[in-house]
C-alpha positions as a Markdown table, in Angstrom:
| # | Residue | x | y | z |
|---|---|---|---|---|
| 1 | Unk | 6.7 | -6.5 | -7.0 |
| 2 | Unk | 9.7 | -4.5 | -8.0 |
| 3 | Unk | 11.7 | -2.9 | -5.3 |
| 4 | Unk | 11.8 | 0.4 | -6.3 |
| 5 | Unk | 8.0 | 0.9 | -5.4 |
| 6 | Unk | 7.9 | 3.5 | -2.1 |
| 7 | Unk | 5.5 | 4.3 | 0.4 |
| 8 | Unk | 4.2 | 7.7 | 1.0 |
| 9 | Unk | 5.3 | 7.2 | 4.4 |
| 10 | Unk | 9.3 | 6.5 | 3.2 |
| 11 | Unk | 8.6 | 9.9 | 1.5 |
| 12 | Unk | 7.4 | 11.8 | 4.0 |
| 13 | Unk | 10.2 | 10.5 | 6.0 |
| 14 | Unk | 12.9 | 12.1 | 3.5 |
| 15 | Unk | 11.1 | 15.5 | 3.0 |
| 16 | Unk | 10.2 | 14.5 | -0.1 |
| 17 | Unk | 6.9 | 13.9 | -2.2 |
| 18 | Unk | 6.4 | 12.0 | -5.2 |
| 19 | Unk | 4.9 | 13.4 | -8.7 |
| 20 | Unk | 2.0 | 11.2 | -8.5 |
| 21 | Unk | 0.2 | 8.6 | -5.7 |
| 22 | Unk | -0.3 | 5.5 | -7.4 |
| 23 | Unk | -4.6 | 4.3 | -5.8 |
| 24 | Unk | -3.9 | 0.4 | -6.3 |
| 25 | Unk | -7.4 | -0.4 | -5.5 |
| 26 | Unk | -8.3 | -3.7 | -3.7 |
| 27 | Unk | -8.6 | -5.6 | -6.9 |
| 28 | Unk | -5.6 | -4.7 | -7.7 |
| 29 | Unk | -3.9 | -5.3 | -4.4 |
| 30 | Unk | -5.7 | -8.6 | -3.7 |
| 31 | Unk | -7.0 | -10.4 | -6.8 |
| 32 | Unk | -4.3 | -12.7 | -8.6 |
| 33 | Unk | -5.1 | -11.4 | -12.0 |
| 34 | Unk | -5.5 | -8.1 | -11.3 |
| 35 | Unk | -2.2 | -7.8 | -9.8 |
| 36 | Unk | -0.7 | -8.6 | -13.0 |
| 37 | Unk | -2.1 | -4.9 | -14.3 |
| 38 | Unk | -0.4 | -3.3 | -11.2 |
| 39 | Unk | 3.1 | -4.6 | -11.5 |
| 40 | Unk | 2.8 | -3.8 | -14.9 |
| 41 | Unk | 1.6 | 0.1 | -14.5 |
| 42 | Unk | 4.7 | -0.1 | -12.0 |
| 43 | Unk | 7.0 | -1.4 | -14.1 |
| 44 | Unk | 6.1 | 1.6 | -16.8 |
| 45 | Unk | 6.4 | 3.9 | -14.4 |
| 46 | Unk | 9.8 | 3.3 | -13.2 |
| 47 | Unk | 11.3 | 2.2 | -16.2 |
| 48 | Unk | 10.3 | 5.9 | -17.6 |
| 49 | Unk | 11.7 | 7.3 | -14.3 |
| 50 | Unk | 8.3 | 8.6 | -13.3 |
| 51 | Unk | 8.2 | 9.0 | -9.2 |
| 52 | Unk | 5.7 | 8.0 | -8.2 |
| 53 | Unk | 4.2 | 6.2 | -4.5 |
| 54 | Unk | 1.5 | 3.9 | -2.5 |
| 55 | Unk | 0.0 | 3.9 | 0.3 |
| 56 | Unk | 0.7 | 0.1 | 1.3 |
| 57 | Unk | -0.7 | -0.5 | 4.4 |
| 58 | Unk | -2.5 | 2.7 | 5.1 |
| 59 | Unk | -4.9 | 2.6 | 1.7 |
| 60 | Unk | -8.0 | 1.1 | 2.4 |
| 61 | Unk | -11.0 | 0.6 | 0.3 |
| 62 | Unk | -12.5 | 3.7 | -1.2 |
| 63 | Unk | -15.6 | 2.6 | -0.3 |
| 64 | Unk | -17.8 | 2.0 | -3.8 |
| 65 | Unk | -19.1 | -1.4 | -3.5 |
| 66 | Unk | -20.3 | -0.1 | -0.2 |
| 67 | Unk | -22.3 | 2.8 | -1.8 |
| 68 | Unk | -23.2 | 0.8 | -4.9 |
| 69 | Unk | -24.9 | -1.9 | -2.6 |
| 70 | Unk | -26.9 | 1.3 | -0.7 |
| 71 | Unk | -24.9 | 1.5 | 2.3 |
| 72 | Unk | -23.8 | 4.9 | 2.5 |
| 73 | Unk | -22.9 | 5.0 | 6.2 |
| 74 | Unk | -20.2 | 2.6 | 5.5 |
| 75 | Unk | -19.0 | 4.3 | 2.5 |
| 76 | Unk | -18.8 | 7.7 | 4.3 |
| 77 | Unk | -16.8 | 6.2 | 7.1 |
| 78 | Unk | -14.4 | 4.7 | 4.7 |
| 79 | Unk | -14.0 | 7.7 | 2.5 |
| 80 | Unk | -13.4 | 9.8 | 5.7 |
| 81 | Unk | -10.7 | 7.4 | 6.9 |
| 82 | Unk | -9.0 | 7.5 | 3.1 |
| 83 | Unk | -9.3 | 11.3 | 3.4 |
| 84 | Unk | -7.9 | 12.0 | 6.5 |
| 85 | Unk | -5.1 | 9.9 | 5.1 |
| 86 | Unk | -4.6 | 11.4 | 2.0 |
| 87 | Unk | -4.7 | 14.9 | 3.5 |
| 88 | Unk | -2.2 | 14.1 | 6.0 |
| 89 | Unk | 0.6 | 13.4 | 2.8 |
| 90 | Unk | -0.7 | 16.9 | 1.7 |
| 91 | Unk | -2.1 | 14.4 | -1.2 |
| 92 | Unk | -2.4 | 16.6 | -4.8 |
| 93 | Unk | -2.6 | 14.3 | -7.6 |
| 94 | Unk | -3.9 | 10.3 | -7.4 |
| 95 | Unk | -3.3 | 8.1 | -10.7 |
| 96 | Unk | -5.7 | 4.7 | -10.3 |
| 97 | Unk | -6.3 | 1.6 | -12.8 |
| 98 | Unk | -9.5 | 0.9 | -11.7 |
| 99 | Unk | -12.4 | 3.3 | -12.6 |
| 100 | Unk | -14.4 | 2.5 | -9.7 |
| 101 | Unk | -11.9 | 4.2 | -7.7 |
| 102 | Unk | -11.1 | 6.7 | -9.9 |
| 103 | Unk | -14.9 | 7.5 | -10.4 |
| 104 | Unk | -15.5 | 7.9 | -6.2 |
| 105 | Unk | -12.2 | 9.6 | -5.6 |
| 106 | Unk | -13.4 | 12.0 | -8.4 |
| 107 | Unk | -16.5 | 12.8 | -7.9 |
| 108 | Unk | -17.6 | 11.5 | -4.5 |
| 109 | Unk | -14.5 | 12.4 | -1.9 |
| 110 | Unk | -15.0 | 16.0 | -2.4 |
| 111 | Unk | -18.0 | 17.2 | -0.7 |
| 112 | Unk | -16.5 | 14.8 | 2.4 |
| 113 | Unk | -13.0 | 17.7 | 2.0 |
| 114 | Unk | -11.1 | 15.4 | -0.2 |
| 115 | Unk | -10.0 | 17.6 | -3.1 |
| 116 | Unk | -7.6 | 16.3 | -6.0 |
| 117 | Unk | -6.4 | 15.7 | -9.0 |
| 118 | Unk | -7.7 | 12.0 | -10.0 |
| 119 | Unk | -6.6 | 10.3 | -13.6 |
| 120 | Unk | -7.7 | 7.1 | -14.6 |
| 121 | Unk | -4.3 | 5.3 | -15.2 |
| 122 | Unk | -5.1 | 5.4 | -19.5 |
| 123 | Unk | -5.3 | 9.4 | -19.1 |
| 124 | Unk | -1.6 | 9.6 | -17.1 |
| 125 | Unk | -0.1 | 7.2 | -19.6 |
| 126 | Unk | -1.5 | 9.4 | -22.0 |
| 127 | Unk | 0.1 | 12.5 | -20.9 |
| 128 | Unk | 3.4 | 10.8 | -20.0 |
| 129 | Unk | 3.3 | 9.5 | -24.5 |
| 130 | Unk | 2.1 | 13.3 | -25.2 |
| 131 | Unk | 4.7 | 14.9 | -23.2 |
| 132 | Unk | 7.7 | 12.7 | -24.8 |
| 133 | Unk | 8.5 | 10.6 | -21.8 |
| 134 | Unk | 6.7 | 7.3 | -22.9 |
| 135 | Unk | 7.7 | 6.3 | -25.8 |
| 136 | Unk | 5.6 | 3.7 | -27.3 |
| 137 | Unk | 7.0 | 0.7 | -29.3 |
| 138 | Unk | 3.7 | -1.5 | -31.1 |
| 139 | Unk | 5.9 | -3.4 | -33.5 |
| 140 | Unk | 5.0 | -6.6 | -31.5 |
| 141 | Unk | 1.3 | -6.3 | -32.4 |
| 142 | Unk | 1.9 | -6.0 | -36.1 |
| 143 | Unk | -1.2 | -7.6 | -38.1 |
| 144 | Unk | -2.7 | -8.4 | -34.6 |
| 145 | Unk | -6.4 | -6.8 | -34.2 |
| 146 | Unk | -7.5 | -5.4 | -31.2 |
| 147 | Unk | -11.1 | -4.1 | -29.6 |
| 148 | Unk | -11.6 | -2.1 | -26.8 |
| 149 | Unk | -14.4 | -2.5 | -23.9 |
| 150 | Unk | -15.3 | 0.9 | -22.4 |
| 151 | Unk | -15.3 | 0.5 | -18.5 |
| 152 | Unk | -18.6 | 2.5 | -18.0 |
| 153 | Unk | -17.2 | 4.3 | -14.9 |
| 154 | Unk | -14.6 | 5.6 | -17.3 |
| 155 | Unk | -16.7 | 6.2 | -20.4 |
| 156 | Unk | -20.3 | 6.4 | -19.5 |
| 157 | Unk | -19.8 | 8.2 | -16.4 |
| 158 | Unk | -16.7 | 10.1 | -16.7 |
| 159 | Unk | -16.8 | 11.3 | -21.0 |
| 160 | Unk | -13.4 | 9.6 | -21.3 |
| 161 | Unk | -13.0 | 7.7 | -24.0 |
| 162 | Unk | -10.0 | 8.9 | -26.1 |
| 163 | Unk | -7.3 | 8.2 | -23.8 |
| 164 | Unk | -7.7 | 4.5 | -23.7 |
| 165 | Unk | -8.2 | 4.5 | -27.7 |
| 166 | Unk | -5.4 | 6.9 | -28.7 |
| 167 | Unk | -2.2 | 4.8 | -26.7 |
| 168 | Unk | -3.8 | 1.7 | -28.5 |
| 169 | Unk | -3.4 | 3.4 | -31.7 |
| 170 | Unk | 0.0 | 4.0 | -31.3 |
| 171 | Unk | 0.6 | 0.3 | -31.3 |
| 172 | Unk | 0.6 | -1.8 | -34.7 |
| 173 | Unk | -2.4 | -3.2 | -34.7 |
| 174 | Unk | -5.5 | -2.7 | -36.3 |
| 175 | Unk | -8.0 | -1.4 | -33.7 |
| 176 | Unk | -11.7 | -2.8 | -34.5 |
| 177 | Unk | -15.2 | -1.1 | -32.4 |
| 178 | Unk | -17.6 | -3.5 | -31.2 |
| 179 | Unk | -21.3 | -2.3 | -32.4 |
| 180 | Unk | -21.9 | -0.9 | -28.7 |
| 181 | Unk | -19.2 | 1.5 | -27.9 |
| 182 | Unk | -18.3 | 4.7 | -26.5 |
| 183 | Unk | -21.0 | 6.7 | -24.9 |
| 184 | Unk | -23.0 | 3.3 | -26.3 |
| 185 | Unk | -21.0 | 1.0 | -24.5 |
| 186 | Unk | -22.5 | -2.2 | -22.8 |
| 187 | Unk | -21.8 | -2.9 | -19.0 |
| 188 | Unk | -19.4 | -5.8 | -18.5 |
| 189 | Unk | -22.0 | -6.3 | -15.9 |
| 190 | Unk | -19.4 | -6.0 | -12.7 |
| 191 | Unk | -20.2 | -2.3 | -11.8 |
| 192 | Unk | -23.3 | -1.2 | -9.2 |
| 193 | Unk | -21.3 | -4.0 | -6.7 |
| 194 | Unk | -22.6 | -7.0 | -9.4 |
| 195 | Unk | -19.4 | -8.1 | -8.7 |
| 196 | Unk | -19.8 | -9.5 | -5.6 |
| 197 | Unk | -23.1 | -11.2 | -5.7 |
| 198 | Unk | -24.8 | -13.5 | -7.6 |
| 199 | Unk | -26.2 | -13.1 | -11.0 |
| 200 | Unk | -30.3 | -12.5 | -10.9 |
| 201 | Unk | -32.3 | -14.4 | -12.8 |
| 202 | Unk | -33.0 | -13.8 | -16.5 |
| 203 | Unk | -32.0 | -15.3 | -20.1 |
| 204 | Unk | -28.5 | -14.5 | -20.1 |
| 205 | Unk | -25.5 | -13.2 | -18.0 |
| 206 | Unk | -24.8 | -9.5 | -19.8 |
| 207 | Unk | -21.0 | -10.6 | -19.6 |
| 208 | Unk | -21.6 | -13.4 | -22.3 |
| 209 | Unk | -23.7 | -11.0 | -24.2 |
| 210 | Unk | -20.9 | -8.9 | -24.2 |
| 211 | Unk | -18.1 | -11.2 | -25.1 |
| 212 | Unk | -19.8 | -12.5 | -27.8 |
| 213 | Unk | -19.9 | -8.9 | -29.5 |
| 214 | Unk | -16.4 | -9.0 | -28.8 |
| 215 | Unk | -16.0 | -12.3 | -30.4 |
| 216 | Unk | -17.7 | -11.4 | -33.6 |
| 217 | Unk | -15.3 | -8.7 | -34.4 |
| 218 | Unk | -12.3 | -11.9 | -34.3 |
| 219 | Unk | -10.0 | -10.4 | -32.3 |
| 220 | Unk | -6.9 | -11.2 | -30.9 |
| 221 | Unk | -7.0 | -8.9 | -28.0 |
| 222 | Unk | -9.8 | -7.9 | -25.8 |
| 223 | Unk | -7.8 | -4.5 | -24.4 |
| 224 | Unk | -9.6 | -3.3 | -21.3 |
| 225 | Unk | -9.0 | -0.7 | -18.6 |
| 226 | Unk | -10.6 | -2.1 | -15.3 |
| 227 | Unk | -9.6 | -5.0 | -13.3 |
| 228 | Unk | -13.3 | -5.9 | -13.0 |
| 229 | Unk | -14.2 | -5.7 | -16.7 |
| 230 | Unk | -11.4 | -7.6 | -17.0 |
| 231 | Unk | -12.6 | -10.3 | -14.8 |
| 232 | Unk | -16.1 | -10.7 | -16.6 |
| 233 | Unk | -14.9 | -10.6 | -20.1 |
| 234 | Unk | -12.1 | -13.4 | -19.3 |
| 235 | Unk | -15.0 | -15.2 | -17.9 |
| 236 | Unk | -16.9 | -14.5 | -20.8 |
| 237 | Unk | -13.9 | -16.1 | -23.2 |
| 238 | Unk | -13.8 | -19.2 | -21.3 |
| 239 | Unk | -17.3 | -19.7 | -21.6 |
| 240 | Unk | -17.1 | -19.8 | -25.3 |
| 241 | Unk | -13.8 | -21.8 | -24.9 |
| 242 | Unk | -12.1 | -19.4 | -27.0 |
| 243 | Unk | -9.1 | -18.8 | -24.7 |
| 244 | Unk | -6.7 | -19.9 | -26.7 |
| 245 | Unk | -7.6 | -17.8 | -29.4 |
| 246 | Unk | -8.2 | -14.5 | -27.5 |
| 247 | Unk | -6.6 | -12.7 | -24.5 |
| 248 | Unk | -8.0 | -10.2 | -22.3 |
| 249 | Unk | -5.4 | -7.5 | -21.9 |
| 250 | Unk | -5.6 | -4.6 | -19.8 |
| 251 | Unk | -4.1 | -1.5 | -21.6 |
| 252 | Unk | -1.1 | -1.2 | -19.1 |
| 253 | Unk | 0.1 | -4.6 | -19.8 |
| 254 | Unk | 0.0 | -4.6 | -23.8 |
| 255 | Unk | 2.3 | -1.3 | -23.4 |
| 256 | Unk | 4.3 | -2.6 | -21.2 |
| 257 | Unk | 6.0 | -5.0 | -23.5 |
């Protein structure tokens, strides 16, 4: 990843404290593909000059597949640890590309004393475009069509829809809606800790269901904002052997072009 990337910890040791903490979340730490998202919110960032740090070592999970799956003493005692952490760097705002996070760091970390500012990365990019500092260049996606899958912990469970939608339309491409979108979006079916288990039986895995609504729009881009959506509706494009014809692009990496 690119060099420029600090610590809070280098920070703190200047005096210093960043505009933003960039929450990398452990599928975007650890999982291959989902590191591609990261480095490329990173490489946005900085070339837009926009300080920003991580936590590196000392960010642990925030604990939502834990709660998800029903264990709530486990996510408490991970939340604590995060907060206690985060409190420590005197912590104000938290930028995240996964909605998971940004969903428990939100809504769940302040009755435990953990109290800030918490954008999904789609909203901060769209500040940064609003506020003249990211200037957004589409010219590469002319005649290309797009459609956009609403991460339920950022649509569903958060009312934020617009963000993702208004940075795609600044690119120059023709932006399609599946049927189910919006506040009618269908799960990817990662969320609720899916992810990590075995699918239960039934007629159909939701993720196939939901890649073929994708499909039947024919676009070239399936634009996502959430490592794990990503994950299923890739999984989804392979299964109809269709990915040579369509990528799965998280927002972050189609702007940063």
């Amino acid at each position: 990843m690119d060099s420029k990337i600090k610590t809070m910890a280098e920070y703190a040791g200047e005096g210093k404290s960043p505009e933003v903490l960039f929450w990398v979340g452990c599928a975007g730490s650890f999982d291959d593909r989902a590191k591609k998202i990261t480095r490329a919110f990173c490489e946005i960032l900085n070339k837009i000059g926009v300080e920003f740090a991580v936590l590196g070592s000392e960010e642990s999970c925030t604990g939502d597949p834990a709660k998800r799956a029903g264990n709530e003493f486990v996510f408490q005692m991970m939340a604590l640890a995060n907060i206690e952490v985060l409190n420590n760097y005197e912590i104000k705002k938290i930028v995240t590309a996964c909605p998971h996070c940004f969903n428990t760091l939100k809504n769940e970390y302040p009755s435990l004393g953990g109290n800030y500012e918490v954008l999904h990365h789609t909203q901060f990019l769209k500040q940064l475009m609003e506020s003249g500092r990211l200037k957004i260049e589409g010219g590469k996606f002319e005649g290309k069509k797009i459609t956009f899958h609403d991460p339920c912990y950022l649509g569903r469970a958060n009312g934020e829809y617009e963000a993702p939608r208004q940075l795609l339309q600044n690119l120059d491409a023709e932006l399609i809606e599946m049927k189910r979108c919006k506040s009618n979006g269908l799960c990817c079916g990662a969320g609720g800790a899916q992810m990590f288990k075995e699918s239960e039986k039934g007629t159909r895995d939701i993720n196939i269901e939901r890649t073929e609504e994708a499909i039947s729009k024919n676009p070239n881009i399936i634009a996502t904002g959430c490592p794990f959506c990503n994950t299923m509706m890739t999984d989804g494009i392979k299964h109809f052997n269709k990915n040579t014809e369509i990528e799965v692009k998280d927002i972050a990496e189609l702007l940063n072009i």
